[in-house]
Structure formats: C-alpha cells, structure tokens
N, C-alpha and C positions, 0 to 999 in steps of 0.2 A: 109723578112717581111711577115708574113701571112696576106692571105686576109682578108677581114670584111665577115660574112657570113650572116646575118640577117640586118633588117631595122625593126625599125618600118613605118609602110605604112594601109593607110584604115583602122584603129582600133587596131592593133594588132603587132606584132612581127611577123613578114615573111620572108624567105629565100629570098637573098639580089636578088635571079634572079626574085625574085615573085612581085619585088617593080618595076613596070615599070608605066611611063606615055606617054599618046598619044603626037606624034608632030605637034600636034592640038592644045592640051594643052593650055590655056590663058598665066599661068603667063612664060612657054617655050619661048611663041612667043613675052611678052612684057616685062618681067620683072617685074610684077604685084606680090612680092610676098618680103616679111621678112625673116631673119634670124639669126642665132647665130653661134660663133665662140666657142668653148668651150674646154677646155682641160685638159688632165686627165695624174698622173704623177705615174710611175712602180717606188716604193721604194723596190728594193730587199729585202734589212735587215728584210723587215717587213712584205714580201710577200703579199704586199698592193698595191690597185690601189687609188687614190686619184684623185676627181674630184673640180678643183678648181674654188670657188665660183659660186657655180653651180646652184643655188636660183638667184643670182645676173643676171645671162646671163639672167635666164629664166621667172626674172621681167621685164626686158628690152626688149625682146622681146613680151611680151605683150603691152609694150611700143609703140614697133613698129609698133604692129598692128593697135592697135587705131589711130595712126597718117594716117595710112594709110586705115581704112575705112575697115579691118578685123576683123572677127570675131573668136578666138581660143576656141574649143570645151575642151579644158584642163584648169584646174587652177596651176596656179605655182606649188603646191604641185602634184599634179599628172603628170607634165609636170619634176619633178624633178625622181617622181617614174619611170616614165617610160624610162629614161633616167638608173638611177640602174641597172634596171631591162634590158637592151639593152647590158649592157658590162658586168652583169655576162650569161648573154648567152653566148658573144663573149669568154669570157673568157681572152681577153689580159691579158698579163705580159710584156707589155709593154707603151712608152706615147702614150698617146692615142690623137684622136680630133673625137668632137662630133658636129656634124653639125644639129639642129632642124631647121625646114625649112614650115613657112606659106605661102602657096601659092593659086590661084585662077585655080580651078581643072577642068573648063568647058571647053570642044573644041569651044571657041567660037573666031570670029572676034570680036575684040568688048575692044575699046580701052578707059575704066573706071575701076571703082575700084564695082562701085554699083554695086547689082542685078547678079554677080557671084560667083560660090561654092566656102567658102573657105576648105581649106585642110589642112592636117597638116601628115609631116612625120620626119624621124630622121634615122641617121645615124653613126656608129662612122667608124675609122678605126685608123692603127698606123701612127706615127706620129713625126718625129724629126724639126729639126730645119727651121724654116720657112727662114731666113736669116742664110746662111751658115758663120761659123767665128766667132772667138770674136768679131772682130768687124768687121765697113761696111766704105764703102766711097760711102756719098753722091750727088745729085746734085741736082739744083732748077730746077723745070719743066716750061716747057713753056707753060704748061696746067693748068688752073685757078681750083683752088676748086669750087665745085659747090655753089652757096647760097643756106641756108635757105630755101628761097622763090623762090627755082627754084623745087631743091630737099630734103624733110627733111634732115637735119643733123643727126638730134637727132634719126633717123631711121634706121635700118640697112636693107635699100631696095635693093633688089638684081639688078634692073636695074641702081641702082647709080654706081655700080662699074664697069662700061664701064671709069668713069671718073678715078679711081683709075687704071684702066686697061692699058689707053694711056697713064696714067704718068708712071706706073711702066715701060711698054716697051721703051720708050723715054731713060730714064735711061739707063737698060738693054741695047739696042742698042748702048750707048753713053760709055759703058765702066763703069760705075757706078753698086752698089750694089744695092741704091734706091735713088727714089726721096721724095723732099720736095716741098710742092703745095702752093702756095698764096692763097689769101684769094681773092675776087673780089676789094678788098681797097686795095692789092698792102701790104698785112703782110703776115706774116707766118701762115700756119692754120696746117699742120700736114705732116705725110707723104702718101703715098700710100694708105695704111691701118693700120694705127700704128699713135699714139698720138707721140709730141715731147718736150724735155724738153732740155735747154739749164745752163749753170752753168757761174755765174759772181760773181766773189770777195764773193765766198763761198754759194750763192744763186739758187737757182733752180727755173727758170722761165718760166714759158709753156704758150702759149695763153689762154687765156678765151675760156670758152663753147660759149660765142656769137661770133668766129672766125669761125663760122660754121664748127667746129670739130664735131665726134663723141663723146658724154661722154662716155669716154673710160673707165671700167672696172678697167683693167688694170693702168691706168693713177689715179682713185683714191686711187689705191694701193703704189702707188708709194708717193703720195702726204703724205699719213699718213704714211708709213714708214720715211718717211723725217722727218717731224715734230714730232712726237713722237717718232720713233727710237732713231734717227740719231738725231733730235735736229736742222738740216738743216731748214733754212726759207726759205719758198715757196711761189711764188708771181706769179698771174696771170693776165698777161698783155700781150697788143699789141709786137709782136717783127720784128722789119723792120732785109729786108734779108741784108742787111748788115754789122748788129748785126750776125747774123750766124758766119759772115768770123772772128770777135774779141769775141768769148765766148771762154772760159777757157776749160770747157768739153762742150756734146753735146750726147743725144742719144733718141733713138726711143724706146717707149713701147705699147704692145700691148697683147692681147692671143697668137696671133699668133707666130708675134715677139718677144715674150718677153721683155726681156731689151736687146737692143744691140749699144753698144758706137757706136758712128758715130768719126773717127777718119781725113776725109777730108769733106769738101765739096767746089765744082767749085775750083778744084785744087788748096783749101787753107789748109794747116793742121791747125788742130781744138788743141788748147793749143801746146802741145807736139808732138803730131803726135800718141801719145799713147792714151789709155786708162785712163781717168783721173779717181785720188783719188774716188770721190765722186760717179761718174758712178761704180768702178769697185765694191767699196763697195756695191749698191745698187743693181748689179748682182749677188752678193754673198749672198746675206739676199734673194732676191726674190727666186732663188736656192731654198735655204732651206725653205722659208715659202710655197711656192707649195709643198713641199715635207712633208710636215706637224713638219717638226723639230723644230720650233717656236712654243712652251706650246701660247702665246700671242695670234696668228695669227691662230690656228689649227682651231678655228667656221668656219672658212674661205673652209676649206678641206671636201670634204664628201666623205668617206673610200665606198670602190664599195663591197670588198668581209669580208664576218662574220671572 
C-alpha cells in the first residue's frame, strides 16, 4: 500500500512530513477538536476514484463545529474542493479514507472550548476494510454510551472516542469482532463507531437519533435504500438487548464499517448463523451504489479525476 504523501495543513497542500503539531497542542492534550470519516472507492473499469457523499460528511462536520463552539475558516464547497484537490495530488488507484479534522491549535493549558485558535487540516490515505470478513460476531459491552448531555452525540468530537475506544477493546480482548453499547436507559444505542440495524418478520428497525447515536451518514443511506429500493419498512424505535438474542438478521453500518452482518452476539446466533436475505442484499446494492453503478444513487458519488 503506498504511503499518503501530502496533507492539507496551515492553508495549503504540504508534504505529509511538513504537517506536524506541537505536544503542546490543546486539542492533542484534551480532545478539544471534530471530525470526519470519509471514503473514497478505486472502480478500475472506469479508471475512477469516487468520493462517497462527500458534501454530506462535510455538512456534518460543520455541524460539529457549531456544537462544539468552533469556528471553520472553509464553507462546505471549499471544504469539498479541497478535499478533490488533496487526492489528485495523492493520486490513488485505490479505496481511499479521508480524514478533515477541526481542531484547537494553541499550546495552551487551558481546558474550554472559548478564546482558543481554531484550525483546520485533512488527510487521506489507502484504505480496505475496517471490520475484517463478511461478517462479525458481536458482543454487548459493559461500557455505557455516553449521553447527550454529557458528550454531543450529534458531534463527531474526537475526545468522545476514548468511550468507543474501551468498548471496542473489551470486545477485541473478549474474543468478539465488536461491541454493542447501551444507551444510559439500559437500550441499545449503536456499536463502537458504526450505527445498528436489526431485522424482524421482514422489518428493519434501528434506534432513534434520541438513543444518543451519531446520525450516521451511512445509516440514512441504508434507511432509503430500504424503503425505496428494497420496498423494506423501516421503524425507529427503542430496542431492549434481549431483542438482539431473537432478531432474524442483524448488522452494523457505517463509512468506516460499511454494512457488515453481525452473525452472533453473547454467544447466540443471530437467525441462521448466516448472513441473512435482507442484510446480504443490502451489501450488495451498498457495493455498487459507492461505486457509482446505481444511475439512481450516482449524486451521491463525486468522481476525484477528469
């Protein structure tokens, strides 16, 4: 896999060794800082790079800022350009991930959001499968999602994922691919860093945004696939983890993640033990709608090279 060679950093497009920050740094030392997951998909046949919904990540992270008392010196459309403009430098021929990243650029002590430099830099590099496998086996963590009203949800704050961090390890240590986090009411809120969606007597049912989820990108992609594709009815509601052990199918989505069926969780298998119908179909449209092969779904794709 070749390296990344450039960043954008300080205004510009700079050689990735020229992007360095002090371990002074604010948001290094507190977590004081937003970002985006974003990802970009190599269609050989078409000698094409495809950066999927790539307006979307980089409305959200404006999003993020404002929750959190930042200021971003880019508008969406220039925060899209510059992103273009960062991987035909790199020039990949392969999937990519592109990480924008606001953060709080002063070497200060100084543990608020006011009255500190905000910054803003980006990144991409290559990039396969974040969850290895077609599919995963899950498990419930003993580590609550955060609220709301502790840490935005609706935010993609980089110090919140110390909490995504101890559950994903817990897992990992325990013999599992990933975990699934409660919500502080004792429901189901997502997993690690990936939205969930679980399947009943032909239905696709995923918590609500007020489960203190992320409104996951990804997760409304999946929602209108359903219901417009597929024709699938989609309900969002509360779901107790014991609902997990009797669903039909079950799977995690996300940029990162993509769609990947969850085929156990707490050593129950989930329908079959397989891949169910609904799940596998809905990996195989996602597939090709990142890849721009969906005429439908292609606004969705922003092609990187002429």
């Amino acid at each position: 896999m070749p390296a990344n060679r450039f960043a954008f950093f300080n205004g510009a497009i700079v050689p990735i060794e020229e992007a360095q920050i002090s371990v002074m740094t604010n948001t290094f030392n507190y977590g004081t800082g937003c970002f985006e997951g974003i990802r970009g998909y190599w269609v050989p046949e078409q000698e094409q790079l495809y950066v999927f919904q790539l307006r979307a990540h980089m409305e959200r992270l404006h999003r993020s800022s404002r929750i959190l008392y930042m200021k971003l010196a880019y508008s969406v459309d220039e925060l899209c350009d510059i992103a273009v403009e960062l991987l035909r430098r790199e020039g990949f021929r392969e999937d990519v991930y592109i990480r924008p990243l606001v953060y709080k650029s002063d070497p200060a002590i100084a543990v608020q959001m006011n009255g500190l430099t905000d910054a803003f830099t980006m990144f991409a590099l290559g990039f396969g499968q974040y969850m290895a496998g077609d599919s995963v086996r899950a498990c419930v963590s003993s580590w609550r999602r955060i609220d709301d009203n502790i840490i935005p949800s609706r935010a993609k704050a980089c110090g919140a994922y110390i909490n995504s961090a101890l559950a994903k390890t817990e897992a990992l240590l325990n013999g599992y691919d990933e975990a699934i986090v409660l919500g502080s009411d004792g429901h189901v809120s997502e997993a690690s860093a990936a939205n969930l969606f679980i399947v009943r007597d032909g239905k696709l049912i995923t918590p609500p945004l007020y489960s203190d989820v992320l409104e996951g990108i990804t997760r409304q992609v999946v929602v209108e696939l359903a219901r417009e594709h597929l024709g699938v009815p989609v309900i969002e509601r509360a779901i107790d983890r014991t609902e997990l052990y009797v669903a039909d199918e079950a799977f995690f989505c996300g940029t990162g993640a993509e769609l990947k069926p969850i085929v156990e969780i707490d050593h129950r298998t989930v329908g079959d033990g397989k891949v169910g119908p609904i799940s596998g179909l809905l990996v195989r449209l996602y597939a090709d709608l990142v890849r721009a092969r969906l005429t439908t779904y292609r606004r969705w794709c922003t092609p990187i090279y002429a």
